[in-house]
PADREN-501767 format. One record per residue (C-alpha): residue number from 1; residue in one letter; y, z, x. Coordinates in Angstrom, 3 decimals, decimal comma, always signed. Each point is the difference from the previous one (the first is absolute). Example, Ala and Ser with C-alpha at 12.3 -4.5 7.8 and 13.67 -1.06 7.14 Angstrom:
2
<atom i="1" aa="A" yy="-4,500" zz="+7,800" xx="+12,300"/>
<atom i="2" aa="S" yy="+3,440" zz="-0,660" xx="+1,370"/>
END
This chain:
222
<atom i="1" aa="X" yy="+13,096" zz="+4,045" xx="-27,234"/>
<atom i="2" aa="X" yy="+2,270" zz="-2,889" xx="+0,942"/>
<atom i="3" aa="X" yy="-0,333" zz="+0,767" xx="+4,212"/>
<atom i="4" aa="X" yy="-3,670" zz="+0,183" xx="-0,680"/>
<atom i="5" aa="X" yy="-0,338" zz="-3,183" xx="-1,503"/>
<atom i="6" aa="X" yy="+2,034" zz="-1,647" xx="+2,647"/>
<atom i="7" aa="X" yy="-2,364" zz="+1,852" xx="+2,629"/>
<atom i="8" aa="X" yy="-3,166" zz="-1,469" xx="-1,962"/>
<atom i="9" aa="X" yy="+1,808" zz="-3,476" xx="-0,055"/>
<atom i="10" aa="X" yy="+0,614" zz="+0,270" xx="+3,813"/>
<atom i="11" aa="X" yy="-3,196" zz="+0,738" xx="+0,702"/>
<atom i="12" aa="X" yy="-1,798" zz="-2,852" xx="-1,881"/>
<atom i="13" aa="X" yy="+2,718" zz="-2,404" xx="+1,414"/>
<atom i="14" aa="X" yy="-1,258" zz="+1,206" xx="+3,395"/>
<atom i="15" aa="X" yy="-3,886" zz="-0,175" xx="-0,922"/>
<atom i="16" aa="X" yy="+0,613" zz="-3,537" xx="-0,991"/>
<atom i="17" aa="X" yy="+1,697" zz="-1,379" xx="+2,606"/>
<atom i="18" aa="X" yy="-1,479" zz="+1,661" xx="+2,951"/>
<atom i="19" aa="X" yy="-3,422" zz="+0,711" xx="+1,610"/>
<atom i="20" aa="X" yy="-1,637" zz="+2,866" xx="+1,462"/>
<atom i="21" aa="X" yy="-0,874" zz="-1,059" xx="+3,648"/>
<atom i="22" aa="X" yy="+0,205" zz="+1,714" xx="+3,242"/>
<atom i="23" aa="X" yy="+2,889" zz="+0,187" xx="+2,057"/>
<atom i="24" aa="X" yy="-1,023" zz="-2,723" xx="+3,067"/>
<atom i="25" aa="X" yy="+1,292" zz="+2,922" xx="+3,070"/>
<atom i="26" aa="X" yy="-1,349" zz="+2,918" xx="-2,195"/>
<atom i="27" aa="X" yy="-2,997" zz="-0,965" xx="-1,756"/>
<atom i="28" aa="X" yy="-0,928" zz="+3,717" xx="-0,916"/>
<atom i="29" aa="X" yy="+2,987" zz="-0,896" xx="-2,757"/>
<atom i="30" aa="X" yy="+0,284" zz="-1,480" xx="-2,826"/>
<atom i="31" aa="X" yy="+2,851" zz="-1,146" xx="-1,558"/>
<atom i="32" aa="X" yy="+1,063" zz="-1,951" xx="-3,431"/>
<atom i="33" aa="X" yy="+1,414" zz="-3,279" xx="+1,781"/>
<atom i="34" aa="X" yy="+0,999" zz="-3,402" xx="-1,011"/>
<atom i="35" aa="X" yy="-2,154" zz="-2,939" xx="+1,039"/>
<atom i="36" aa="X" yy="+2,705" zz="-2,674" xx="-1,115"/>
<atom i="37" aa="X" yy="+2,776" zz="+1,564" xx="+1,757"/>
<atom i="38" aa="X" yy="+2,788" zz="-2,561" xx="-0,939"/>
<atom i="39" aa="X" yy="-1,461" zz="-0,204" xx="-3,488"/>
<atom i="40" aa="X" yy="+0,562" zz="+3,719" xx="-0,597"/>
<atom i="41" aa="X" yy="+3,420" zz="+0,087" xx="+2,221"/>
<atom i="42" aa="X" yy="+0,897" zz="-3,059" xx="-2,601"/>
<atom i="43" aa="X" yy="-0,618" zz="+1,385" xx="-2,847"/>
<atom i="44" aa="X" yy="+1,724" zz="+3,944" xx="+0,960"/>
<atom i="45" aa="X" yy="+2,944" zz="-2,334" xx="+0,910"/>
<atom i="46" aa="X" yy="+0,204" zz="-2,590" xx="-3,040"/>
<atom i="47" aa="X" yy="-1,551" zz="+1,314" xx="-2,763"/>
<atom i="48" aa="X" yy="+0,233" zz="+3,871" xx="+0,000"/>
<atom i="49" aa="X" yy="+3,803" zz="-0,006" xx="+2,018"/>
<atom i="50" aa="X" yy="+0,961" zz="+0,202" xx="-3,707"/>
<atom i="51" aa="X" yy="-0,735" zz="+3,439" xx="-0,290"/>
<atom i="52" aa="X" yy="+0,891" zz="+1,104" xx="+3,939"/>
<atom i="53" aa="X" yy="-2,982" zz="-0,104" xx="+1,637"/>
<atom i="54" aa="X" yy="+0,464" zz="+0,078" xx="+4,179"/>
<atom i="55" aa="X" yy="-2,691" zz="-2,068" xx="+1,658"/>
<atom i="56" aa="X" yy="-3,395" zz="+1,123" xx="+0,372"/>
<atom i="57" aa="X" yy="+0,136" zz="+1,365" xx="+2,898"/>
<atom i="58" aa="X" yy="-2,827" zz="+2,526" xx="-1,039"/>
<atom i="59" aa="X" yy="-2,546" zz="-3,212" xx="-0,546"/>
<atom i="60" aa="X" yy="-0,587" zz="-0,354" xx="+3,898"/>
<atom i="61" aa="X" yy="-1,028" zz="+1,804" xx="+3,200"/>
<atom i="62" aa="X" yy="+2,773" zz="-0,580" xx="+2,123"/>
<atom i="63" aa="X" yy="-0,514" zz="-0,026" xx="+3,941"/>
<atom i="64" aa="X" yy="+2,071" zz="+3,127" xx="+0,447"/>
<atom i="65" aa="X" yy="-1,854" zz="+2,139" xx="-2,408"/>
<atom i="66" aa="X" yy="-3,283" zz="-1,905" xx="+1,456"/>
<atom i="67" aa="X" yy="+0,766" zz="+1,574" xx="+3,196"/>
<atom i="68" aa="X" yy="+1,162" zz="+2,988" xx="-0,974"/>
<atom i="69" aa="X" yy="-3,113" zz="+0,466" xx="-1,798"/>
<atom i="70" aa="X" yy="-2,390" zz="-0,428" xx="+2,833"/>
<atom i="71" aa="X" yy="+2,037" zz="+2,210" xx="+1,957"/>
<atom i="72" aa="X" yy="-0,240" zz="+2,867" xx="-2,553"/>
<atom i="73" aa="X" yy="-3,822" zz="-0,533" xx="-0,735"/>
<atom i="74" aa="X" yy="-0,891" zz="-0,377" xx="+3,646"/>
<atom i="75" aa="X" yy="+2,598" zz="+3,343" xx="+1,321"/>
<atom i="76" aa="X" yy="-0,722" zz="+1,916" xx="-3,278"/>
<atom i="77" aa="X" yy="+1,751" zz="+3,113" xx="+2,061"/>
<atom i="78" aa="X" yy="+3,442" zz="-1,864" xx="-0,946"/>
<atom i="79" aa="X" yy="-0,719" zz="+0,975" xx="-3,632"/>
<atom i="80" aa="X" yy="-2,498" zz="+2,888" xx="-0,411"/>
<atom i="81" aa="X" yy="+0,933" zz="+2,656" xx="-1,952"/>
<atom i="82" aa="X" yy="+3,172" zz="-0,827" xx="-0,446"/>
<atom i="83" aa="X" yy="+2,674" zz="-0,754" xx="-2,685"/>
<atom i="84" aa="X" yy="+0,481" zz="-3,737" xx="+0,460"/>
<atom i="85" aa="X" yy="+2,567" zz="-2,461" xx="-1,561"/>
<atom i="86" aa="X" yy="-0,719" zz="-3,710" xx="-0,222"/>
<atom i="87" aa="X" yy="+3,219" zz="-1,384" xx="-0,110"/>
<atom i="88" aa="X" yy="+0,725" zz="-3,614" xx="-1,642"/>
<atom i="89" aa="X" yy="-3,882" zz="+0,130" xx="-0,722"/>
<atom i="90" aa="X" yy="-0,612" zz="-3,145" xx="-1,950"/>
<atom i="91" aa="X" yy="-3,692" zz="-0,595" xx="-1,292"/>
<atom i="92" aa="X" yy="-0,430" zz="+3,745" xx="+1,986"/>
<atom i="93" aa="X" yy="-2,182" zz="-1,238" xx="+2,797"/>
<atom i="94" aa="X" yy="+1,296" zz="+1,978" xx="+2,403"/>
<atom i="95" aa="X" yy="+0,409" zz="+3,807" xx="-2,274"/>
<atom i="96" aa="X" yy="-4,018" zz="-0,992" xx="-0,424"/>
<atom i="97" aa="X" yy="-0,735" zz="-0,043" xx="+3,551"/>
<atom i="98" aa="X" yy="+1,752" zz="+3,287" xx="+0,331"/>
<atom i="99" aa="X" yy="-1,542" zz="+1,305" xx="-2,672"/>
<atom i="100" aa="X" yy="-3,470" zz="-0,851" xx="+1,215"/>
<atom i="101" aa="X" yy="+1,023" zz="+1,669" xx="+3,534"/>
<atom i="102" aa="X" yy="-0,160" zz="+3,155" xx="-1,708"/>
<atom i="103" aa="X" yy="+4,026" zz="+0,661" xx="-0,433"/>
<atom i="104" aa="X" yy="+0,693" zz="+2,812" xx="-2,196"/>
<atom i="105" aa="X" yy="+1,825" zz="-2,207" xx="-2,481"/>
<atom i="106" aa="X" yy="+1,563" zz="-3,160" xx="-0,302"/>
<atom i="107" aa="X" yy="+2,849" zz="-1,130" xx="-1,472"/>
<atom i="108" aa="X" yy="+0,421" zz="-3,933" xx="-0,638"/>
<atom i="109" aa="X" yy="+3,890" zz="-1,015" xx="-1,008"/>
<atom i="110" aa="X" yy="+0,709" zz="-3,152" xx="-1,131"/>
<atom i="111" aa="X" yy="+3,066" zz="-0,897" xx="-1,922"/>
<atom i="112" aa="X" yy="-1,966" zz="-2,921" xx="-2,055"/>
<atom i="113" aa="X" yy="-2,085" zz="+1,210" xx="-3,069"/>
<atom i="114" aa="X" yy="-2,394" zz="-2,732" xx="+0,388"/>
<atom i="115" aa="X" yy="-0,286" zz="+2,029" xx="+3,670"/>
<atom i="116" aa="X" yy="-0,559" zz="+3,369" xx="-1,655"/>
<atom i="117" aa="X" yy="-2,822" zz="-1,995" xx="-1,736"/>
<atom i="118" aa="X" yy="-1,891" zz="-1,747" xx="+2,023"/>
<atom i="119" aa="X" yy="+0,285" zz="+2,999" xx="+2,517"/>
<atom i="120" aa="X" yy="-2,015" zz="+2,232" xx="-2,750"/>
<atom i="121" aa="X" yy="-2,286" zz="-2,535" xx="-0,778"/>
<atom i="122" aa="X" yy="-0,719" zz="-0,821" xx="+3,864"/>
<atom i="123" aa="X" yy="-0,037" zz="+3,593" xx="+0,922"/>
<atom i="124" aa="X" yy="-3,184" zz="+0,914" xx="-2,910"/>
<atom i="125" aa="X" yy="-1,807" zz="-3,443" xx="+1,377"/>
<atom i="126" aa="X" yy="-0,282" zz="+2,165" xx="+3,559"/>
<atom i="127" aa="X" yy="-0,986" zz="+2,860" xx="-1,445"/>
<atom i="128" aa="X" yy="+3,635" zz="+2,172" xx="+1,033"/>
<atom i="129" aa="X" yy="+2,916" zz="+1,344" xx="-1,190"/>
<atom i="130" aa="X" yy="+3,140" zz="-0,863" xx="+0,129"/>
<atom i="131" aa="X" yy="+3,359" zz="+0,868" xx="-1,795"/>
<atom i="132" aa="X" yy="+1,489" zz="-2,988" xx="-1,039"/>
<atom i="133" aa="X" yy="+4,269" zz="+0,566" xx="-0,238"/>
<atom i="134" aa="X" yy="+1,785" zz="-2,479" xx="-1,188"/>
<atom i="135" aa="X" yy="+3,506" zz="+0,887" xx="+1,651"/>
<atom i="136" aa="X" yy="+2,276" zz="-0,690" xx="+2,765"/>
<atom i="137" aa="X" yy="-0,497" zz="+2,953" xx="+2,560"/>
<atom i="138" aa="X" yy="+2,378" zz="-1,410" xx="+2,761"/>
<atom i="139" aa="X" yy="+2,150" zz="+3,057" xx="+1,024"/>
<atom i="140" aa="X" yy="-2,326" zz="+2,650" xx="-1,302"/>
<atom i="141" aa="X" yy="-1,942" zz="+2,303" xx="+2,237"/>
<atom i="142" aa="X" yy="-3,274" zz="+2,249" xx="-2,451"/>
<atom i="143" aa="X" yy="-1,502" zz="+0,858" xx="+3,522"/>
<atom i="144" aa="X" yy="-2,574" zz="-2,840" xx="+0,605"/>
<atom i="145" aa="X" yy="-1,736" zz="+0,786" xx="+3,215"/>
<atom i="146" aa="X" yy="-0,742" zz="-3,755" xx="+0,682"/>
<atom i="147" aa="X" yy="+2,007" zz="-3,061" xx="-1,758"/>
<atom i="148" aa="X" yy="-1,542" zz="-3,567" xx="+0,485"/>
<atom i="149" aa="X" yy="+1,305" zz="-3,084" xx="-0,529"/>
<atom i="150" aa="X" yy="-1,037" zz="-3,452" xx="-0,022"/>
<atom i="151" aa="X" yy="+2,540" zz="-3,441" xx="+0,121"/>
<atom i="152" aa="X" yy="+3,334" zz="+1,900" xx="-0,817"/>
<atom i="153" aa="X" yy="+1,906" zz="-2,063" xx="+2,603"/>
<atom i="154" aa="X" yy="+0,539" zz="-3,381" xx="-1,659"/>
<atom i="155" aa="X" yy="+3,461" zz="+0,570" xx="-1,563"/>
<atom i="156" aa="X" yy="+2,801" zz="+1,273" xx="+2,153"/>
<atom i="157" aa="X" yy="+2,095" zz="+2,514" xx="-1,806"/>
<atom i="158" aa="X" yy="-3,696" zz="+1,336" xx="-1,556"/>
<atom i="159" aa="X" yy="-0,744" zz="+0,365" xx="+3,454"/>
<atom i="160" aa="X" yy="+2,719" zz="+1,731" xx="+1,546"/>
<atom i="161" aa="X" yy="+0,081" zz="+2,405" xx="-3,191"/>
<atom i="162" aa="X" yy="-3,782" zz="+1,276" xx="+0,051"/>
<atom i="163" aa="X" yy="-0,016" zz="+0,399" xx="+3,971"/>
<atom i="164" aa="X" yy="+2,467" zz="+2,195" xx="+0,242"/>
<atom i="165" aa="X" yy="-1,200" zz="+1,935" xx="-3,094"/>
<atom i="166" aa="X" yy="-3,695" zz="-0,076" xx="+1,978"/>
<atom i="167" aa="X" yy="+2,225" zz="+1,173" xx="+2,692"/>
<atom i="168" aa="X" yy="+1,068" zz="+3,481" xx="-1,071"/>
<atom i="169" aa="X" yy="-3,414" zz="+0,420" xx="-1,192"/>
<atom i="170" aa="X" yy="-1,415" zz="-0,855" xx="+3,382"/>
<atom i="171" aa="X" yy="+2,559" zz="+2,443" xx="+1,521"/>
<atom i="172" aa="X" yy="-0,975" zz="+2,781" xx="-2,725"/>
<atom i="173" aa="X" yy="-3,715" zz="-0,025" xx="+1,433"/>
<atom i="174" aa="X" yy="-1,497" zz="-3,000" xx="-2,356"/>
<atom i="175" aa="X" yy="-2,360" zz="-2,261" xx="+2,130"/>
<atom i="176" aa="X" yy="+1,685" zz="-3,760" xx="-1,041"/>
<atom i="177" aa="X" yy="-2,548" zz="-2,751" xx="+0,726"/>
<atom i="178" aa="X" yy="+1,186" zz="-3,822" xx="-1,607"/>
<atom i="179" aa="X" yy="-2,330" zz="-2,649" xx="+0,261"/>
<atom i="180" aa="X" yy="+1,898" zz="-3,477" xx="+0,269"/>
<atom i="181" aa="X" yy="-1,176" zz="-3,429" xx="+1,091"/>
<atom i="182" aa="X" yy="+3,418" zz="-1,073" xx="+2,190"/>
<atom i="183" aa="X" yy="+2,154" zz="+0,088" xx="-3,630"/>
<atom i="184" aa="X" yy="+3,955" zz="-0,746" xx="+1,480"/>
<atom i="185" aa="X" yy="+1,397" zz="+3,314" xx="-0,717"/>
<atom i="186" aa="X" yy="-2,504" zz="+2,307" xx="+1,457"/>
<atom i="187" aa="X" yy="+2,110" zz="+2,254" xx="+2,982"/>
<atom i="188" aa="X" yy="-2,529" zz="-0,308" xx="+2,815"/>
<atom i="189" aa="X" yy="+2,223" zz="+2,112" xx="+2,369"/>
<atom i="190" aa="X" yy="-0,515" zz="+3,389" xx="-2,351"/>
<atom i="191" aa="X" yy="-3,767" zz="-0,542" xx="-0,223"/>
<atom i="192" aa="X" yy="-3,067" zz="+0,784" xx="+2,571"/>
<atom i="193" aa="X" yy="-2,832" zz="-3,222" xx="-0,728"/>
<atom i="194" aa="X" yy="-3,025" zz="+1,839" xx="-0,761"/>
<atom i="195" aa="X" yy="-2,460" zz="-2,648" xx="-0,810"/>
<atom i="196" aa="X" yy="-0,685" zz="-3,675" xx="-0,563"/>
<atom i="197" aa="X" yy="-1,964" zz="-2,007" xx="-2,236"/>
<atom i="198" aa="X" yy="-0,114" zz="-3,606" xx="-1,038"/>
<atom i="199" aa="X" yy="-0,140" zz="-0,129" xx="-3,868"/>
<atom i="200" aa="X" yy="-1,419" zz="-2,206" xx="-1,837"/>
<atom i="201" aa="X" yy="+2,591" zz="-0,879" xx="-3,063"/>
<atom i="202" aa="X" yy="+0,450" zz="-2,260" xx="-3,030"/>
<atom i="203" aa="X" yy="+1,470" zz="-3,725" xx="+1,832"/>
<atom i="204" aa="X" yy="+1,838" zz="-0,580" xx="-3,326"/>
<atom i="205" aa="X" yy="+2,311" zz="+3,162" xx="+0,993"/>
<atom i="206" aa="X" yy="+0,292" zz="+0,259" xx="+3,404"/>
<atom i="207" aa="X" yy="+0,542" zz="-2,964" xx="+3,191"/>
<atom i="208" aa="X" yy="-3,664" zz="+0,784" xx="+0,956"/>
<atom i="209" aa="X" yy="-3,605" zz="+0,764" xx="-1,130"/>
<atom i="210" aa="X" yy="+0,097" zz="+2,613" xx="+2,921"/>
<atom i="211" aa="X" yy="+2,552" zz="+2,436" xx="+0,422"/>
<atom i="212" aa="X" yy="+0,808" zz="+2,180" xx="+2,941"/>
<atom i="213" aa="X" yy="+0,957" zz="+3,279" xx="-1,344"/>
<atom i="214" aa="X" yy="+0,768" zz="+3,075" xx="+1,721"/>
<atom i="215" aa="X" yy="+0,226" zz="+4,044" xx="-1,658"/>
<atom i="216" aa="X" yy="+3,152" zz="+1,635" xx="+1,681"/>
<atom i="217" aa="X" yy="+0,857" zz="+3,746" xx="+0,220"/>
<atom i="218" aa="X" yy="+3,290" zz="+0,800" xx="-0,458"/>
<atom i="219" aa="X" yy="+1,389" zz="+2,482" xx="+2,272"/>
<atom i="220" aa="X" yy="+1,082" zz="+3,373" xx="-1,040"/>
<atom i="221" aa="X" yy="+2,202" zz="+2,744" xx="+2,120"/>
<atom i="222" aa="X" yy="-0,837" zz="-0,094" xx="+3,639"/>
END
């Protein structure tokens, strides 16, 4: 009763401090954002750090997940009928593009519960479905055909962890595609550029109003 309650309380934090507008590269989506995106980062940070809250990443469409998004609506053979994970999938922009590319099913991990929320409630705005899990999946391997995932590069020992996790599942037979808007940590020199877009993003979070974001496939065994 308690977890539910917390869920419910999640959810109407989320409805109250975001809107439902379309993502600016992927207008077919719709996602639960924040219009005041320092007010929101603010108040995660000073008010709610109390009781552990990360950031709300989840609030915003990122230019990696932007990108990646495009890519996977506009080459929906990446996806289609297959098992898909979403890894690090925030507000779940980019398991919904999947997801309406006709994959089989779609996973969508996030380690945040606000995540896990806002990815359900984003997920039954477009019509899909999507499995929300709220859990760290680094090192595990449950046979996803394709694994996406958008900004994971920012952090340096993050980075160096998931690639070579991504890695052995690239090696295994997984197709690996990252979308990433130059982050510092992303290892150009074990990924094949795919496409390019120029993103629009939110200028309170980023050096730019427009992005240049590329989706990357990491190699697997020669």
């Amino acid at each position: 009763m308690s977890e539910l309650l917390e869920t419910e309380d999640r959810i109407g934090f989320i409805r109250a401090h975001t809107r439902l507008l379309p993502v600016p590269h992927a207008p077919e989506i719709s996602l639960h954002v924040a219009e005041e995106a320092t007010e929101l980062w603010q108040k995660t940070e000073e008010e709610l750090a109390t009781i552990g809250l990360p950031p709300p990443f989840w609030a915003f469409a990122w230019a990696g997940g932007q990108a990646l998004a495009r890519y996977v609506l506009d080459h929906p053979e990446t996806v289609r009928g297959r098992r898909v994970l979403d890894f690090a999938s925030g507000s779940g922009l980019v398991a919904i593009a999947a997801a309406r590319a006709g994959a089989a099913s779609v996973v969508a991990a996030d380690i945040d519960a606000f995540a896990a929320a806002a990815i359900g409630l984003n997920a039954a705005a477009n019509g899909v479905s999507v499995v929300p899990r709220r859990e760290d999946l680094i090192g595990r391997d449950e046979g996803w055909e394709t694994v996406l995932a958008g900004d994971i590069c920012y952090e340096r020992a993050l980075a160096g962890q998931v690639i070579d996790w991504l890695t052995a599942l690239a090696w295994r037979g997984a197709q690996v595609l990252i979308g990433d808007p130059g982050r510092s940590y992303l290892p150009k020199d074990k990924l094949v550029e795919v496409a390019t877009y120029q993103v629009p993003v939110t200028r309170a979070l980023e050096d730019a109003e427009i992005k240049k974001s590329s989706v990357w496939r990491l190699a697997g065994a020669p």
